[in-house]
ROMI-38388 format. One record per residue (C-alpha): residue number from 0; residue in one letter; x, y, z. Coordinates in Angstrom, 2 decimals. Layout:
<recs>
+------+------+---------+---------+---------+
! firo ! mido !      c1 !      c2 !      c3 !
+------+------+---------+---------+---------+
!  NUM !    A !       X !       Y !       Z !
...
+------+------+---------+---------+---------+
</recs>
This chain:
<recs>
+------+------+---------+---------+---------+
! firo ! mido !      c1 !      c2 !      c3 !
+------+------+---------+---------+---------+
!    0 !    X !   -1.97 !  -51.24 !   37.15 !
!    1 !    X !   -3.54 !  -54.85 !   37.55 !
!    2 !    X !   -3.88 !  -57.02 !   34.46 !
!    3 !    X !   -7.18 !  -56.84 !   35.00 !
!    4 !    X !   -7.79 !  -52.89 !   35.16 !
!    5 !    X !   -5.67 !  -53.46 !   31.76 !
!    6 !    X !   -8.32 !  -54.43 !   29.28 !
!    7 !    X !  -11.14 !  -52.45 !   30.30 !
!    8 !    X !   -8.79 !  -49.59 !   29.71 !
!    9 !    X !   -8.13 !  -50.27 !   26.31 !
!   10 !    X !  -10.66 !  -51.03 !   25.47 !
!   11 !    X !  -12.37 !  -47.76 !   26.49 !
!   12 !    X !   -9.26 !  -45.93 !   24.52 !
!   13 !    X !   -9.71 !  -48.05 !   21.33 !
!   14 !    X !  -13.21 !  -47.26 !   21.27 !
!   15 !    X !  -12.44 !  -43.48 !   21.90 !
!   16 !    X !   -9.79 !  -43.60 !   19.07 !
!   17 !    X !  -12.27 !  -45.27 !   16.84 !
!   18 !    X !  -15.09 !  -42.68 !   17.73 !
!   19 !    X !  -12.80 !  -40.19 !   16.99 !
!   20 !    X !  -12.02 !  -42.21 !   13.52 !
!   21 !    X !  -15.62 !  -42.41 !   12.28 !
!   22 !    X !  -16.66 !  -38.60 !   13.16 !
!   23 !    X !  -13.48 !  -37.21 !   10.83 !
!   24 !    X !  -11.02 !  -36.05 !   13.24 !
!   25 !    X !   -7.54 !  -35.29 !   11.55 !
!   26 !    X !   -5.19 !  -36.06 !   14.19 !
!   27 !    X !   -1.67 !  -36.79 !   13.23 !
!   28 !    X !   -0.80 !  -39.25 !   15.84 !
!   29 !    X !    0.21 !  -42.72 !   14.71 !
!   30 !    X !   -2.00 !  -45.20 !   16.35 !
!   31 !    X !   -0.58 !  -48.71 !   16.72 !
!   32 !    X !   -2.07 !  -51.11 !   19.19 !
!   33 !    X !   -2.37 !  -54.93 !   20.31 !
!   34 !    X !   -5.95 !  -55.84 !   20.79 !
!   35 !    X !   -7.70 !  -59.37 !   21.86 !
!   36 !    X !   -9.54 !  -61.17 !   19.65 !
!   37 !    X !  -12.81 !  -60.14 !   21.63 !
!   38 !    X !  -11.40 !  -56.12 !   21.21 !
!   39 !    X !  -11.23 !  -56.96 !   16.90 !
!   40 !    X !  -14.62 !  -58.87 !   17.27 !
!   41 !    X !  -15.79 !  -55.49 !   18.42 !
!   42 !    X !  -14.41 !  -53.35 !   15.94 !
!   43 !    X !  -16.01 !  -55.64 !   13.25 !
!   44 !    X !  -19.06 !  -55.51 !   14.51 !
!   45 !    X !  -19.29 !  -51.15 !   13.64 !
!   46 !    X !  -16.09 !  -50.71 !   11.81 !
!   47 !    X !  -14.79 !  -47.54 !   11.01 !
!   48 !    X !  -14.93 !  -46.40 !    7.39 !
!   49 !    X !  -12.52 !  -47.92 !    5.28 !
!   50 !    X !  -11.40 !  -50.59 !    7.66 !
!   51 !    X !   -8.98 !  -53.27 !    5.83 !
!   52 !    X !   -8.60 !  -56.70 !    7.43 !
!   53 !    X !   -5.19 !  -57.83 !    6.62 !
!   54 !    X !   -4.23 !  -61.55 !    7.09 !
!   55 !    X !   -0.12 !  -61.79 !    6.21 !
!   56 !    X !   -0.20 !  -65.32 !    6.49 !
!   57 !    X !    0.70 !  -67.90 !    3.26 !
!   58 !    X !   -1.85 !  -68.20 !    0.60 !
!   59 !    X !   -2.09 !  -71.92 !    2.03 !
!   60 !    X !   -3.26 !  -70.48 !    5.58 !
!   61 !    X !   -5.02 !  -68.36 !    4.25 !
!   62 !    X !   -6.87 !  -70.76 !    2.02 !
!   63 !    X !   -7.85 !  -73.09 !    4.91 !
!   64 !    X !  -10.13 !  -70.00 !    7.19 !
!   65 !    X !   -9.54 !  -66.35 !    7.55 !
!   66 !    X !  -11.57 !  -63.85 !    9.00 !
!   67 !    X !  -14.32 !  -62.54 !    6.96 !
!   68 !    X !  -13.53 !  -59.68 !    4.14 !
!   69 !    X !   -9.55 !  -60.39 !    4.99 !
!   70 !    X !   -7.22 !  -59.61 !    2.31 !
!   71 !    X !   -3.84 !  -61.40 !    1.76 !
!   72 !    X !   -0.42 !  -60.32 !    1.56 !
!   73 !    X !    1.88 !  -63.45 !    2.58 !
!   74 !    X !    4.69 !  -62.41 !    5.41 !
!   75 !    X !    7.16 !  -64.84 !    3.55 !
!   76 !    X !    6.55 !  -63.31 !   -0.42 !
!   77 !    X !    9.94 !  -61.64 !   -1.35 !
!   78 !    X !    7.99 !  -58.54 !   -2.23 !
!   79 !    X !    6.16 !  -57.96 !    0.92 !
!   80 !    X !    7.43 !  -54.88 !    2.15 !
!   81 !    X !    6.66 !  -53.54 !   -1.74 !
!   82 !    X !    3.17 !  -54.57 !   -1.24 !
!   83 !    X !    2.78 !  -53.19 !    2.05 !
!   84 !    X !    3.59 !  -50.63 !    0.86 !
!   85 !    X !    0.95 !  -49.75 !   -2.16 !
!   86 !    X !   -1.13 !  -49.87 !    0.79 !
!   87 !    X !   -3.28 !  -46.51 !    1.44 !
!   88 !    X !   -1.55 !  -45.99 !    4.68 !
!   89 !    X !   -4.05 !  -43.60 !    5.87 !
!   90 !    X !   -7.27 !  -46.10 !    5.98 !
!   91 !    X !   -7.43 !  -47.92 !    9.51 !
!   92 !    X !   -6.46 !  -51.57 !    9.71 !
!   93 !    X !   -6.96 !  -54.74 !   11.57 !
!   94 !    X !   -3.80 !  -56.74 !   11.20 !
!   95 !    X !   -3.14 !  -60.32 !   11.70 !
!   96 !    X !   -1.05 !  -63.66 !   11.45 !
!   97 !    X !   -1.27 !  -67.43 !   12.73 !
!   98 !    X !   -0.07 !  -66.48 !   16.76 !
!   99 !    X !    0.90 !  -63.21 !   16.50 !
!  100 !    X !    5.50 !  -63.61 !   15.35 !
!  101 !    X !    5.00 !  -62.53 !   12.11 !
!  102 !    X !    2.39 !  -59.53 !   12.94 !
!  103 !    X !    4.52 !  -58.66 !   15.60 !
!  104 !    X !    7.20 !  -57.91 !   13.60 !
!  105 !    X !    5.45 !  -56.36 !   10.44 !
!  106 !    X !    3.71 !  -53.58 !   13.18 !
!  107 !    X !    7.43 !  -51.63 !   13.32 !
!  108 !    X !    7.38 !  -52.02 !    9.07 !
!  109 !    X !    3.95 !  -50.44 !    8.79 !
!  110 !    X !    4.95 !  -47.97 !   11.41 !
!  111 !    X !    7.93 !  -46.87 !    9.28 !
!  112 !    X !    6.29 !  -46.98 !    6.22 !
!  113 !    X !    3.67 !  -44.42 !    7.74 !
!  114 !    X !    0.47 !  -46.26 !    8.14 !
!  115 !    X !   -1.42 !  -44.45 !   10.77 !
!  116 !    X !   -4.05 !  -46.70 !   12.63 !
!  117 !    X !   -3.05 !  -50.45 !   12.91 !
!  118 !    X !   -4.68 !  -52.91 !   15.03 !
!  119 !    X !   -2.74 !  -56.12 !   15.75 !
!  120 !    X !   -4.38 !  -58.92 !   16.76 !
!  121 !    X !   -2.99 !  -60.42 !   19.94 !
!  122 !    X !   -2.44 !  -64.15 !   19.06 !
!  123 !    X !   -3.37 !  -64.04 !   15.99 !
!  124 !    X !   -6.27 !  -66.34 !   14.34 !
!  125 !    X !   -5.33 !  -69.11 !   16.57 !
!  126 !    X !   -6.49 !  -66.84 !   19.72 !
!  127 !    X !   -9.45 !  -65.91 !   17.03 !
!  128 !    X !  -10.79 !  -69.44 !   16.94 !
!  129 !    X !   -9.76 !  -69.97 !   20.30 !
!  130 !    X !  -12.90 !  -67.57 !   21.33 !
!  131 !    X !  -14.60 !  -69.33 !   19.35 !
!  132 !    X !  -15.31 !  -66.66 !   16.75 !
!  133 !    X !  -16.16 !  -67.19 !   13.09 !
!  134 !    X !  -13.91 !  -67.95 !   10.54 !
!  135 !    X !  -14.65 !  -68.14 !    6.87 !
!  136 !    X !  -13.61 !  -70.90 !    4.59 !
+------+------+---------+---------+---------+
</recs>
């Protein structure tokens, strides 16, 4: 499929999966996805109930502009998978680093720690500001 019949397409499923989300539904499936800073900027906008906006960069990063109602747990803290892990697993999340390394490799962690909807942002907040979108001090 072209790149280009790509992001329409998931962006129709992520919006399906977050319908689906908001009206109850109790499906088991694990859903784990990269989505462009545009795709989060949407899910924002109406989020499902009892989104969490996690930012897993250092305090320091995290201190100089995060996105807005982000919480931190810092990638590099010896007890991160511990804190990950008092996580409710079951609420939806929006997940996200400086360029996307570190949030690349925490989405297998969450996966096997049994979190259930997981958004990664593609790029992180550098392809956040880089469509220009807002960023809290």
């Amino acid at each position: 499929m072209p790149k280009s019949t790509l992001r329409p397409a998931l962006a129709i499923t992520l919006a399906l999966v977050l319908a689906l989300a908001a009206c109850g539904s109790t499906a088991t499936d694990t859903e784990l996805a990269l989505a462009s800073a545009p795709e989060v900027h949407e899910i924002l906008k109406s989020p499902p109930e009892g989104l969490v906006i996690l930012d897993i960069r250092t305090p320091d990063e995290f201190a100089a502009g995060r996105i807005a109602g982000a919480i931190n747990v810092d990638y590099y803290a010896a007890d991160f998978e511990q804190r990950l892990g008092e996580l409710d697993p079951n609420l939806p999340y929006v997940m996200y680093c400086n360029s996307g390394n570190r949030s690349g490799n925490t989405l297998p962690l969450m996966d096997s720690i049994g979190f259930v909807e997981v958004y990664e942002l593609d790029g992180g907040i550098q392809a956040w500001a880089r469509e220009d979108l807002p960023i809290e001090p």
